[in-house]
C-alpha positions as CSV (number, residue, x, y, z in Angstrom):
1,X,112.6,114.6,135.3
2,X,114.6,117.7,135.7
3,X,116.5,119.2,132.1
4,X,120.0,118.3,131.6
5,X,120.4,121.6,130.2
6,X,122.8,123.8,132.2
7,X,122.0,127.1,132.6
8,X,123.2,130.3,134.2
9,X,121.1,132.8,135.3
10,X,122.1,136.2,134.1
11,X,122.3,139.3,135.8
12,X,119.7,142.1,136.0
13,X,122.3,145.0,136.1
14,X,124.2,143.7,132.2
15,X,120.5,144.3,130.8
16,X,120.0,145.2,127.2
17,X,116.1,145.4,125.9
18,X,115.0,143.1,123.3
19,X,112.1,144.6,121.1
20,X,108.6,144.6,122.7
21,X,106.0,142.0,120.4
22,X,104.5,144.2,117.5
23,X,103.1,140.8,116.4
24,X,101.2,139.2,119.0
25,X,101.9,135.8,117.5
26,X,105.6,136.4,116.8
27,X,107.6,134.7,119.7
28,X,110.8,134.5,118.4
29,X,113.4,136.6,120.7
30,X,113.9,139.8,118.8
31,X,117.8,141.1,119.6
32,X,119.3,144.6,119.4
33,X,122.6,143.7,120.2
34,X,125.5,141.9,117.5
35,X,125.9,138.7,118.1
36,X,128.0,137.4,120.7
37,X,130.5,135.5,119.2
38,X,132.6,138.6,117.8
39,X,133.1,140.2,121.3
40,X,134.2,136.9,122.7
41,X,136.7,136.3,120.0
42,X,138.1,139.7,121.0
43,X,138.1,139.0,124.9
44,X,139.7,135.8,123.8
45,X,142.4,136.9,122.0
46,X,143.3,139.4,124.3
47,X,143.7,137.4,127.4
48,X,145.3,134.0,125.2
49,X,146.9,135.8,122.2
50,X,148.3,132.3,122.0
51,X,144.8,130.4,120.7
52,X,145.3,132.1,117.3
53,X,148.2,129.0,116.8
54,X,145.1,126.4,116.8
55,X,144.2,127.9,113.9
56,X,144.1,126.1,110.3
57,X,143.6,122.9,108.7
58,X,143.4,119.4,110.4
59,X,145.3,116.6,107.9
60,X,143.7,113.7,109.9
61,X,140.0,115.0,108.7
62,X,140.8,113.7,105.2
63,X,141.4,109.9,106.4
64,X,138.5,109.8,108.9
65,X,136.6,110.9,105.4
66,X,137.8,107.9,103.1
67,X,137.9,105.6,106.3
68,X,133.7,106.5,106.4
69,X,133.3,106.5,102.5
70,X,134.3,103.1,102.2
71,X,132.7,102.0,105.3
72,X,129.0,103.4,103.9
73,X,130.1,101.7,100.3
74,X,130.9,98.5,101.8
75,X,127.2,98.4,103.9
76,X,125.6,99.3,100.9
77,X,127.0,96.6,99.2
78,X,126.2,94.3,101.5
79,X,123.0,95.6,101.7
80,X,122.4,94.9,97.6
81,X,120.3,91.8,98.3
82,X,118.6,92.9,101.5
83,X,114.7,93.8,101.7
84,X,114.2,97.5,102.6
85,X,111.1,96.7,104.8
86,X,113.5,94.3,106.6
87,X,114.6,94.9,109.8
88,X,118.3,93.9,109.3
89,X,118.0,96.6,106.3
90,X,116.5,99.2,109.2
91,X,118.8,98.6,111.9
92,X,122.1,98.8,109.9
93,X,120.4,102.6,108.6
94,X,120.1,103.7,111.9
95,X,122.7,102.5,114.0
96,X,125.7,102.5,111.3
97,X,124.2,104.2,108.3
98,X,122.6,107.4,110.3
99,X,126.0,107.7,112.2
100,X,128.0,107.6,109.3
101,X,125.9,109.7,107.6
102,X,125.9,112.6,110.4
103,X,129.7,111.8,110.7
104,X,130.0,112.8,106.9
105,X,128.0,115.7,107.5
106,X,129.6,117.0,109.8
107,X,132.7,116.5,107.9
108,X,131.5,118.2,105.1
109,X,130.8,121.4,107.7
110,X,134.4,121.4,108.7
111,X,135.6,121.0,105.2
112,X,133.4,124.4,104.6
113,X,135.3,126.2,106.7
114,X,138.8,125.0,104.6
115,X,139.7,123.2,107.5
116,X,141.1,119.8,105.9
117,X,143.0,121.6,103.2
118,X,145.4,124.6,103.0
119,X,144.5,124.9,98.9
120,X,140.3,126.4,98.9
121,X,140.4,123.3,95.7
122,X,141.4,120.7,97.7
123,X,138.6,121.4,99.9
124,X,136.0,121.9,98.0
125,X,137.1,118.6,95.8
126,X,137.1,116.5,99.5
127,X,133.4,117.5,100.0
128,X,132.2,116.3,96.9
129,X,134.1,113.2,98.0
130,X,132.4,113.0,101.3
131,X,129.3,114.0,100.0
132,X,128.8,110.2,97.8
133,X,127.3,108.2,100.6
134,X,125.0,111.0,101.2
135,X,122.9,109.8,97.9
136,X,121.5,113.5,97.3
137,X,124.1,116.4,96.3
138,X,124.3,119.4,98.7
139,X,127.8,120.2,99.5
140,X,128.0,122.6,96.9
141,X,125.3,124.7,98.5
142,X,125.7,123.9,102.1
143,X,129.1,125.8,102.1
144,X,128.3,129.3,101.6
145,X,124.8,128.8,103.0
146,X,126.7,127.6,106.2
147,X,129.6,131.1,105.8
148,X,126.1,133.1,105.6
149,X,124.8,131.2,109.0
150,X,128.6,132.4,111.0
151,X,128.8,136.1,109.3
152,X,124.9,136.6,110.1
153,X,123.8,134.7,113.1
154,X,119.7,135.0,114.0
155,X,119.6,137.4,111.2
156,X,116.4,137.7,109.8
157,X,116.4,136.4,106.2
158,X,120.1,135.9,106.1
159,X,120.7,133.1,108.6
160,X,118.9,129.8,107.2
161,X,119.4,127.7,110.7
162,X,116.2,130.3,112.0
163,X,113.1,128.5,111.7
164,X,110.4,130.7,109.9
165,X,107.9,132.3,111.3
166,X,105.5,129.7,109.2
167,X,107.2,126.7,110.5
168,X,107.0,127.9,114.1
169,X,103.7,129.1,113.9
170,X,102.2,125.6,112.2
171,X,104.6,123.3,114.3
172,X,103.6,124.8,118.0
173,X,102.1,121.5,119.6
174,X,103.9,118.2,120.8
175,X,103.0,116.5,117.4
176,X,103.9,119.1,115.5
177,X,107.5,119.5,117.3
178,X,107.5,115.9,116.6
179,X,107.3,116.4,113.2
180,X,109.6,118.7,113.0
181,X,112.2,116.2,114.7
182,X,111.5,113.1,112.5
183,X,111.7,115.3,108.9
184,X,114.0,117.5,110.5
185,X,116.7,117.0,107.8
186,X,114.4,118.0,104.9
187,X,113.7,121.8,106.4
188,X,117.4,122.1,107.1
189,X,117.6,121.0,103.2
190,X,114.7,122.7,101.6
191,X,115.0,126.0,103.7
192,X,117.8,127.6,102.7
193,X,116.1,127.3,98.8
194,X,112.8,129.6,100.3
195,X,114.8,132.2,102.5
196,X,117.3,133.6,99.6
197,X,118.4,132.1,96.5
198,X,122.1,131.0,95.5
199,X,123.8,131.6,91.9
200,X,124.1,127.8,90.3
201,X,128.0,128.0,90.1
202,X,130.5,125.0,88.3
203,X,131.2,124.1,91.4
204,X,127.4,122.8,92.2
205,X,127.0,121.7,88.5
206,X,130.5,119.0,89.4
207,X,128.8,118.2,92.7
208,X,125.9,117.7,90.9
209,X,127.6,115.4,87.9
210,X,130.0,113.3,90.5
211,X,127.0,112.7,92.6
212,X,124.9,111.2,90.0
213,X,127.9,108.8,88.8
214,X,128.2,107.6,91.8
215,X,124.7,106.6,92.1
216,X,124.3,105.4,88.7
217,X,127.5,103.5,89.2
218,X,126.3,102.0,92.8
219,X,122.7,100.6,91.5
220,X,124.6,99.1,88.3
221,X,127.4,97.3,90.2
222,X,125.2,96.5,93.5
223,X,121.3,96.8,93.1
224,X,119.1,100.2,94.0
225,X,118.7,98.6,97.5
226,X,122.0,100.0,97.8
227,X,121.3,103.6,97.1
228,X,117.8,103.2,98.9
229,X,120.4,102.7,102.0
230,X,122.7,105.5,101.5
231,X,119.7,108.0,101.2
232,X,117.6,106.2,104.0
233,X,120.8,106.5,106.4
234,X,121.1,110.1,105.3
235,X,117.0,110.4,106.2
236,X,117.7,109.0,109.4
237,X,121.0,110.9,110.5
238,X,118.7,113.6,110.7
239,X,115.9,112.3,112.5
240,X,114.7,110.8,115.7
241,X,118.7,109.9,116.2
242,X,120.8,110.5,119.0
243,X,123.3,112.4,117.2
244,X,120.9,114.8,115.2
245,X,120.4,116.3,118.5
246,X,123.1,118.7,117.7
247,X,121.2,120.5,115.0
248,X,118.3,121.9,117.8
249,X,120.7,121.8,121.0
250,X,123.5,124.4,119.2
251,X,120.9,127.1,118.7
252,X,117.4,126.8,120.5
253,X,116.5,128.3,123.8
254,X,115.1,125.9,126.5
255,X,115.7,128.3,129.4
256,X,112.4,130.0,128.2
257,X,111.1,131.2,131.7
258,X,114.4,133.3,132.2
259,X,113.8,135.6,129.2
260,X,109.8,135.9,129.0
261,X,107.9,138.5,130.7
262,X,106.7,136.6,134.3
263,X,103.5,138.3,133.9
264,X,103.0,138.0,130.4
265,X,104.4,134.6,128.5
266,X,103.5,136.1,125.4
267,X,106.0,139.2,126.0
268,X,109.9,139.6,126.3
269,X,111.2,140.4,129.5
270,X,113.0,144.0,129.3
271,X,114.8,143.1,132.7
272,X,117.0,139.9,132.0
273,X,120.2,139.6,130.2
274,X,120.1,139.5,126.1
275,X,119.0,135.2,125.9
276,X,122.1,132.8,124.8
277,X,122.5,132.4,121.3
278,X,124.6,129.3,121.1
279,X,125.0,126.1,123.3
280,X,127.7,123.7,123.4
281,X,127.5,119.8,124.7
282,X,130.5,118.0,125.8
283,X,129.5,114.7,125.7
284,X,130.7,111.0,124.4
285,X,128.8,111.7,121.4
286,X,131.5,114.5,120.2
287,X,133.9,111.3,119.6
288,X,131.8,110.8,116.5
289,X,130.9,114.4,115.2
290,X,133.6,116.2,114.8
291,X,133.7,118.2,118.4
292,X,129.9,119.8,116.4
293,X,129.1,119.7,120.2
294,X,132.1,122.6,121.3
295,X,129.5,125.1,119.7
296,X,130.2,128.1,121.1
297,X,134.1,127.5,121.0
298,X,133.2,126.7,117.2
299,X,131.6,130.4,116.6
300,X,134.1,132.0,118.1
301,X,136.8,130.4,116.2
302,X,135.6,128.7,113.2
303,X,139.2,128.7,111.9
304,X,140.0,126.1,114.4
305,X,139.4,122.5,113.4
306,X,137.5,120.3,115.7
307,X,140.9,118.4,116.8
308,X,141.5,121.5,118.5
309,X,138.4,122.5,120.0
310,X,139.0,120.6,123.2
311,X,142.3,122.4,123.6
312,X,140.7,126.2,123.1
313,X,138.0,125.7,125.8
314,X,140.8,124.5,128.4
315,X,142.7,127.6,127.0
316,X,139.9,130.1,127.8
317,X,137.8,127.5,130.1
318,X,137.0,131.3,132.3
319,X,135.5,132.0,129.0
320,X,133.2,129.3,128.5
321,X,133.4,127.6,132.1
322,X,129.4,129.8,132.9
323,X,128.1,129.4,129.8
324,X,124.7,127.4,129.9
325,X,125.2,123.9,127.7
326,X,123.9,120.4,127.2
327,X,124.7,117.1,128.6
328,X,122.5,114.7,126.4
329,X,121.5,115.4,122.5
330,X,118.6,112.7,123.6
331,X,117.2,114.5,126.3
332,X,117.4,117.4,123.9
333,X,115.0,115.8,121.4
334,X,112.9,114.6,124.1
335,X,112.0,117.9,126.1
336,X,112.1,119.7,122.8
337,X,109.1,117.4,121.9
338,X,107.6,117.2,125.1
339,X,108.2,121.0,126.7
340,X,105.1,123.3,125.8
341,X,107.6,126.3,126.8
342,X,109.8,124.8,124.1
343,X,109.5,125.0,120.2
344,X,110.6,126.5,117.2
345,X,110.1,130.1,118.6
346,X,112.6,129.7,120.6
347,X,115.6,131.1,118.9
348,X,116.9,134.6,119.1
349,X,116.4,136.9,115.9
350,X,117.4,140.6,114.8
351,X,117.0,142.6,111.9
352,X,120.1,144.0,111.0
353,X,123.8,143.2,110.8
354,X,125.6,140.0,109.2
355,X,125.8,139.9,105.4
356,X,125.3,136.7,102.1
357,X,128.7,134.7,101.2
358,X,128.6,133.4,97.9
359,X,126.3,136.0,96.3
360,X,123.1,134.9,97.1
361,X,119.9,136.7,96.6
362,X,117.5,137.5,98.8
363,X,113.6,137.0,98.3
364,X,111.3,140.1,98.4
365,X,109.6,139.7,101.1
């Protein structure tokens, strides 16, 4: 079954070396160059000086946010009296709860970006909001964990979305790939914690405080096989679910062939273009993430809300129209599982550049 993945073979003649495997067990694909989002932007700019009006905050992303609050609230509740090991329990998790869920993720990225809001407050208070039906606090951290991943993409130790060299080297096989996809959500949550540490601010200790009301509030007015749903959903949002195929399809490399040495899979090829950093998919599924799937549109411009997205590709659509993407977050799961030239080596890394928002501190390595 061929990949859905479209992909553009780049040209010999634009070459830039990568650096040569010092470790022969380090895979990753070790950049020179910045990143490529920057240089876009510019090109953008310059030839549609006018995309710099889609900038700023979306007012719609606030009511989509209560309208999926209340939604999660209400299924808990009706949930209260429900068996977790029933399958009416599991199949309202995964096909409402996990969707919902994502959905509120994903509105909690956009939020980070001050996106809903004009005032930074505002903002910050509508994540915290968004972040109840999650069960588990994060939004707090996520934010400038999240700035950190734009201003230092595949930035060793600075960028948190790059897999570790531990997880990469223990999860090379189809079950440990699978792994990785089913308890996918608790690396993206525990990582961050082991890469560099974050200052505990009062805006984490009121995420903290509003998120343990809510649950304390929820089990005494429902039952805790309310809360068991909010969290399970949240489990299974990022899991084996259609939608969290946006969290390895935006930054993973399944063009592998194209940038390894021919003679040597265990060795960069000097010859090829630098690899793609970021992939976008353009599929129904966008309808309930917030346009997460217009990546590459969203690393150029982060300052332009996901309503808008779909207008700055058909803006620059010259800019974007050769750019390898996805058609199906599914398939994506699936030959990410099943691919041996595919894994959690496959991103692109580099040493320098980028820098920490929100005064983290790194580890000493």
């Amino acid at each position: 079954m061929a990949s859905t993945t479209t992909t553009v073979r780049p040209a010999a003649t634009n070459a830039i070396p990568l650096k040569p495997i010092e470790d022969p067990q380090d895979k990753f694909f070790w950049a020179y160059t910045e990143e490529p989002h920057r240089s876009r932007r510019r090109a953008i700019i310059k030839a549609h000086p006018e995309v710099t009006k889609l900038c700023g905050p979306e007012l719609l992303t606030k009511y989509l946010v209560i309208a999926v609050v209340a939604l999660q609230i209400s299924c808990a509740a009706l949930l209260s009296n429900t068996s977790f090991f029933s399958l009416r329990f599991f199949l309202t998790a995964y096909i409402i709860g996990a969707t919902a869920n994502q959905n509120l993720f994903l509105a909690i990225h956009e939020i980070s970006h001050n996106l809903a809001f004009r005032s930074p407050i505002a903002n910050r208070v509508l994540a915290i909001f968004a972040n109840l039906p999650i069960g588990i606090p994060y939004s707090a951290a996520f934010r400038p964990y999240h700035l950190t991943h734009h201003k230092s993409l595949g930035v060793d130790g600075l960028d948190t979305d790059l897999p570790t060299a531990v997880e990469a080297l223990f999860l090379d096989s189809i079950l440990g790939k699978a792994f990785f996809c089913t308890f996918q959500i608790l690396f993206y949550a525990l990582r961050p914690m082991m890469v560099y540490k974050l200052p505990f601010t009062s805006l984490h200790l009121a995420n903290v405080l509003a998120q343990l009301a809510f649950d304390v509030v929820l089990v005494r007015t429902f039952s805790l096989h309310s809360l068991y749903y909010l969290i399970f959903s949240s489990f299974l949002a990022g899991s084996l679910h259609p939608c969290a195929g946006h969290f390895i399809a935006e930054h993973y490399l399944f063009d592998v062939k194209t940038y390894r040495d021919e003679k040597n899979s265990m060795s960069i090829s000097t010859t090829a273009a630098p690899p793609p950093e970021t992939f976008s998919y353009y599929g129904p599924l966008n309808l309930l993430t917030y346009n997460v799937g217009l990546h590459n549109e969203h690393h150029d411009f982060p300052a332009v809300p996901w309503s808008r997205l779909p207008a700055l590709h058909e803006m620059a659509k010259e800019f974007y129209a050769d750019l390898p993407c996805h058609t199906s977050w599914t398939w994506v799961i699936w030959q990410f599982v099943w691919d041996k030239e595919v894994g959690l080596w496959c991103r692109v890394k580099r040493k320098e550049g980028g820098r920490i928002v929100g005064g983290g501190v790194m580890k000493e390595s």
